[in-house]
C-alpha positions, 0 to 999 in steps of 0.5 A, spaced: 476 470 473 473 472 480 476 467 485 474 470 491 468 474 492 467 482 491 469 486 496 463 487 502 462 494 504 456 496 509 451 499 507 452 506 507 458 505 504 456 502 499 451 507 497 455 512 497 461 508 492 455 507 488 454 514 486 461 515 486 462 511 480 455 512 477 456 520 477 453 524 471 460 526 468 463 519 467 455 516 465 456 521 460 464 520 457 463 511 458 455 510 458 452 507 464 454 500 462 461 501 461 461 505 468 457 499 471 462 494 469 469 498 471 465 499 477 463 491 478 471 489 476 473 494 482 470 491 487 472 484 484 480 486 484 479 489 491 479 482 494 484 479 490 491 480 491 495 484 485 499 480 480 506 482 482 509 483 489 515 490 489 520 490 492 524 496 492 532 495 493 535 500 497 540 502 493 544 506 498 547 500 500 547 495 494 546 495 486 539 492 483 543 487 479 547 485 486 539 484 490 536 481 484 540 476 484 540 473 491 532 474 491 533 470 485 536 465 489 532 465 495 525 465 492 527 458 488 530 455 494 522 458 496 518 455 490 523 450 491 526 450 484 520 452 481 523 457 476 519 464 478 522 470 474 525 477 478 523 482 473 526 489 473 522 495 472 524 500 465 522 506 469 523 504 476 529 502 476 531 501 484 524 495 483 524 488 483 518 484 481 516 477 481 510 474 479 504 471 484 502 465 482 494 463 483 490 462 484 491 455 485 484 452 484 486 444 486 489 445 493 486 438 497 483 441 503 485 437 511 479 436 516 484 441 521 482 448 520 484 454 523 481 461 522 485 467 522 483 474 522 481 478 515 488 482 517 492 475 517 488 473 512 490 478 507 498 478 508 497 469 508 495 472 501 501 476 499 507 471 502 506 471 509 506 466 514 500 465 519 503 468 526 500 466 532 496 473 534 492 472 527 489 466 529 482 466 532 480 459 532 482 451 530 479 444 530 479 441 537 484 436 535 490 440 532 497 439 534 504 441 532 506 439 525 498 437 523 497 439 516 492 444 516 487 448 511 487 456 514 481 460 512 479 468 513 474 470 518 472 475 512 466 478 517 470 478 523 464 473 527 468 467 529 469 467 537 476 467 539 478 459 541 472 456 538 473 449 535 469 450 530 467 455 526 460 455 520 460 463 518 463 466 512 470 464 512 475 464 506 480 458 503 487 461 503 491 455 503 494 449 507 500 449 512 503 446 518 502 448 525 507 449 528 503 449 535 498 445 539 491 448 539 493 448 548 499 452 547 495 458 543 489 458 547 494 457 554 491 462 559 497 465 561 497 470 555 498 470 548 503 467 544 508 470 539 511 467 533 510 463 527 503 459 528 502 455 521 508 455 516 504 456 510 506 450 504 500 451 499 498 457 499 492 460 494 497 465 491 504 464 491 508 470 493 515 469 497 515 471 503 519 476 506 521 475 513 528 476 515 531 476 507 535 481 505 532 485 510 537 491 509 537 491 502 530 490 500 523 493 502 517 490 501 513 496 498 507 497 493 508 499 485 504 505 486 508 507 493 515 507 490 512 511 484 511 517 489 517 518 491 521 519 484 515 524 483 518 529 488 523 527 485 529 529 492 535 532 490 541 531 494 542 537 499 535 540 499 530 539 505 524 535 504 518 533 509 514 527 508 508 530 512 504 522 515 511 518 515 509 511 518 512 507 517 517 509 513 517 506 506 517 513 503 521 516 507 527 512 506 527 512 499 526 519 499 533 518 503 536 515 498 534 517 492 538 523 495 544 519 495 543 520 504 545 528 503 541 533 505 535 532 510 528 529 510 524 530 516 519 525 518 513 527 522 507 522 525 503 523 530 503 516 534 509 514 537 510 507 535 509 509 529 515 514 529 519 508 532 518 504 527 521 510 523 526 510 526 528 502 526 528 503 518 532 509 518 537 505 521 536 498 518 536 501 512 544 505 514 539 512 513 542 518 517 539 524 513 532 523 516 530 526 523 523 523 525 518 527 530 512 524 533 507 531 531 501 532 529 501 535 522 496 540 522 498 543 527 507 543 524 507 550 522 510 556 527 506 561 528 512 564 533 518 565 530 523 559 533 529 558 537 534 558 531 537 551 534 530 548 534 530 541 529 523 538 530 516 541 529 512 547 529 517 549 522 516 556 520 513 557 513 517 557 506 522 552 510 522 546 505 524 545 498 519 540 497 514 536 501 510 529 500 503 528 504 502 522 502 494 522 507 491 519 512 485 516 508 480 510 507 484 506 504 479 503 499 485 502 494 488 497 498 488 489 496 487 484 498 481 486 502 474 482 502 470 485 508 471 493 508 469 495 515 468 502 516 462 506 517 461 511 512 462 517 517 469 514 518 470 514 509 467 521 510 472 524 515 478 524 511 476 529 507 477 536 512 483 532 515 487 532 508 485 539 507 488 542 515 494 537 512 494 541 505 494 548 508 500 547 512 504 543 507 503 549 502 504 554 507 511 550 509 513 550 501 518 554 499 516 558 493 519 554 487 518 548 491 514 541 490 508 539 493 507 531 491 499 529 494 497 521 495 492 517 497 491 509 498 484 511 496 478 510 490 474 515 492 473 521 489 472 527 494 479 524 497 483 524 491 480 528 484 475 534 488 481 535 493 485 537 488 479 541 484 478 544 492 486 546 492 487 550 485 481 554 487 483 555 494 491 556 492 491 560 486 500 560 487 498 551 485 499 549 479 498 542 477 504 539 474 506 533 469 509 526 473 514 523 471 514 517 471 507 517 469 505 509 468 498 509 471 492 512 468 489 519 468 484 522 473 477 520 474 471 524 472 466 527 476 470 532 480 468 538 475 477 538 472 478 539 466 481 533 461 487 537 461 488 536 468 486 529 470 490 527 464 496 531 469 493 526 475 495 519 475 490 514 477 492 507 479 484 502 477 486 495 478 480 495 474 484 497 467 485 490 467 482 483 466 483 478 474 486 473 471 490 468 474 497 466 472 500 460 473 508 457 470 505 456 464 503 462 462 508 465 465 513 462 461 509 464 455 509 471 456 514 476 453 517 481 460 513 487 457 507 485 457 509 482 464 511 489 466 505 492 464 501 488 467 505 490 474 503 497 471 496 496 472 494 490 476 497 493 483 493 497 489 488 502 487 492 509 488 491 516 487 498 521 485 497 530 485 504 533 483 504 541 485 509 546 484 508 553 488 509 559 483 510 565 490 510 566 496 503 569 496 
């Protein structure tokens, strides 16, 4: 059930993705029928939300048990009374997930529109309010407190302050202005703040602005996954090589009870602030966070011994976690995926400059845990082909919580190993809808395998080092 469009790529692009999930290994093990429907299914999952929103619980500073129940309160006062569950996960046990309800198809559409930018649109779907910088255009007439239907600009064509806008737009809902169309257009300069309060969004997810903040952290299933992998214990020193904005790196934190130390590194600055601004939410005092750029982390100089920050000298971390720059295909919801091929192609040599400083700062014994938001084959499984060739000191190791499916054929591994991978396809379940109904029919196992599958697309490798050589 496809409520939105497929998921639009460029030309190029999509040639190329086309090969990719048409390649001679997975025709030969599915059959070209069955290649092409998981393909087909991909690109109608990408564009809708996944079924559950995750929240990981900070647990350094209170119990699931205790969040759960303040978010439970929370999202009925929300949903006004309407009886959502907060499920917590068997193998994940700092996450909570409630359900998303939608898409709701009998939503009423006003006369007053408002156009907002694809970005907008895609957090509109997730449980965000409508912000002023995401809005490009509104109808001429639209007031404070108007009732208004907000639609995404998915292809990026509308012009900022039209009045009207014909091209490609996408319903997400209804909500009320909170400002006039005068006030947003004002030449004195953009505005911030809350623009439209959405009150019948397509899909019902709760929206997260200043709940809980100290306790919860919005993240997606597969991205709290790949800290437990590394698996952190207190006292050790771990380096999370591409940190922004800082998800992983804080519960890496506080799977290591806030002992031991875990290096953050980005190379943008703003990004290491906002780093910082999580840590301290968060009550974190183990992280340090650096504005460096990664390739260029390891010391080929000996260090002043009161040095904290990069260049490291190598075989200085117990384990590392290169959660890559990447295309970010796997990423929902997304209808209009923009970038050029040149641009999904580039990510490949830098994954592997990252890759060799990371193995080279590893410690002997030590764990490299390699991640990706992506889809893509040379990103994900040819880059772990690439790396046990390359590195013969790696050895592929079993994940454990292992609840995504094996790695993708087509890179030339062995079933063995891409039994070892854990590959996140929100193609492995039928898009389907929830609504209270069937929510409330449905028994929390088959709930929470449902979350297991019907997430972001997402790619996990787990090494560890055998010598130093």
């Amino acid at each position: 059930m496809s409520f939105f469009p497929k998921i639009v790529f460029q030309y190029e692009v999509e040639e190329y993705l086309t090969k990719v999930f048409r390649n001679n290994e997975l025709i030969t093990a599915l059959g070209t029928q069955e290649a092409e429907k998981k393909y087909q299914s991909l690109l109608s999952h990408l564009s809708h939300p996944p079924a559950f929103t995750t929240v990981r619980v900070n647990t350094h500073l209170a119990s699931v048990k205790h969040v759960k129940k303040l978010l439970f309160e929370e999202i009925q006062k929300q949903f006004k009374g309407l009886c959502v569950p907060v499920l917590e996960h068997p193998k994940l046990q700092d996450i909570l997930l409630i359900p998303v309800i939608g898409p709701r198809r009998d939503l009423k559409k006003h006369a007053s529109e408002v156009i907002v930018g694809a970005q907008c649109g895609n957090a509109v779907l997730r449980g965000a309010h409508v912000y002023v910088p995401g809005i490009v255009s509104t109808s001429r007439s639209v007031k404070a407190g108007d009732l208004v239907s907000v639609y995404s600009d998915i292809e990026g064509k509308c012009k900022r302050g039209a009045k009207e806008f014909d091209g490609v737009k996408v319903f997400l809902g209804n909500g009320i202005s909170e400002i006039s169309r005068s006030e947003i257009f004002s030449s004195s300069g953009p505005l911030k703040g809350l623009g439209i309060r959405m009150i019948e969004p397509v899909y019902l997810s709760p929206s997260f602005d200043n709940v809980l903040p100290s306790h919860l952290f919005l993240q997606n299933l597969p991205s709290v996954v790949v800290s437990h992998i590394l698996n952190p214990q207190p006292g050790e020193r771990i380096l999370d090589m591409c940190a922004a904005p800082g998800g992983k790196t804080t519960h890496l934190a506080t799977l290591m009870h806030n002992q031991g130390e875990v290096i953050a590194m980005d190379k943008i600055a703003n990004k290491v602030k906002k780093i910082k601004q999580n840590a301290e939410l968060l009550q974190l005092n183990c992280i340090k966070a650096f504005c460096y750029d990664g390739t260029k982390a390891l010391s080929v100089e000996k260090r002043e011994d009161k040095q904290e920050g990069p260049p490291f000298l190598p075989e200085s971390f117990d384990r590392i976690l290169l959660d890559a720059p990447c295309s970010g295909m796997g990423q929902r919801p997304n209808m209009a995926y923009s970038s050029t091929l040149k641009e999904v192609t580039s990510y490949q040599p830098l994954q592997r400059k990252l890759f060799t400083v990371a193995v080279k700062l590893l410690k002997p014994g030590g764990v490299l845990v390699y991640s990706t938001c992506t889809i893509t084959l040379s990103e994900n499984e040819e880059q772990v082909a690439w790396a046990l060739k390359t590195f013969p000191c790696l050895q592929l190791h079993p994940q454990e919580p292992h609840i995504g499916g094996e790695g993708m054929k087509g890179a030339g591994l062995s079933l063995d190993q891409l039994k070892l991978l854990q590959r996140f396809d929100p193609s492995a379940v039928t898009l389907q809808g929830m609504d209270i109904n069937s929510l409330q029919d449905s028994r929390e196992d088959d709930l929470i395998s449902l979350a297991n599958k019907d997430c972001i697309g997402f790619f996990i490798a787990k090494f560890i080092k055998s010598n130093s050589k």
